[in-house]
LOGUVO-973014 format. One line per field, with one value per residue (C-alpha): residue in three letters; x, y, z negated. Coordinates in steps of 0.001 Angstrom, whole numbers, plus 500000, padded with zeros to 6 digits. Each point is the difference from the previous one (the first is absolute). Last residue first. Layout:
N
type = (ALA ...)
xx = (X ...)
yy = (Y ...)
zz = (Z ...)
//
This chain:
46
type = (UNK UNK UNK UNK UNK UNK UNK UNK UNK UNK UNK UNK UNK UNK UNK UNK UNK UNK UNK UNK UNK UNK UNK UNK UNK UNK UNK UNK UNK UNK UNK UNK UNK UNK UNK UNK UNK UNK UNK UNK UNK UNK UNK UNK UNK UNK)
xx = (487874 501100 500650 501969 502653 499925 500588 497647 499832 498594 500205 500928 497176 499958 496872 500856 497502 500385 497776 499872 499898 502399 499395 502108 502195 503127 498576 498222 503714 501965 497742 500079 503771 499735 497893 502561 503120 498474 498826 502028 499656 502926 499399 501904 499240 498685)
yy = (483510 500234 503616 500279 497538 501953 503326 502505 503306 503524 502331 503529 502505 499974 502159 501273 500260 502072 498638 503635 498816 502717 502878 499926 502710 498012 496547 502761 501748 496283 499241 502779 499797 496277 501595 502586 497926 497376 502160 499617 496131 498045 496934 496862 497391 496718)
zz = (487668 503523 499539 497182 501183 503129 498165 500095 502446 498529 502779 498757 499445 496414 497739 496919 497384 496227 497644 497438 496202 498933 502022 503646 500665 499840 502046 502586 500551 500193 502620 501893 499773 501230 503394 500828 499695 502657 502310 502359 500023 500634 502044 499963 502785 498903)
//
């Protein structure tokens, strides 16, 4: 699988980092992943 960079990489983890700082105690903080999640073959043929 190629490697990709995304430009936006730095951008989006401080945007994280900002809403995890700011948020009030008790706050569920989501982050979404766009990367392909692949399993391992042993994983898979279970």
């Amino acid at each position: 699988m190629p490697l990709k960079v995304d430009p936006d990489k730095a951008a989006k983890q401080w945007a994280i980092a900002k809403a995890v700082v700011e948020a009030r105690p008790g706050t569920a903080i989501l982050c979404g992943d766009e990367s392909r999640v692949q399993l391992l073959p042993l994983v898979r043929d279970m």
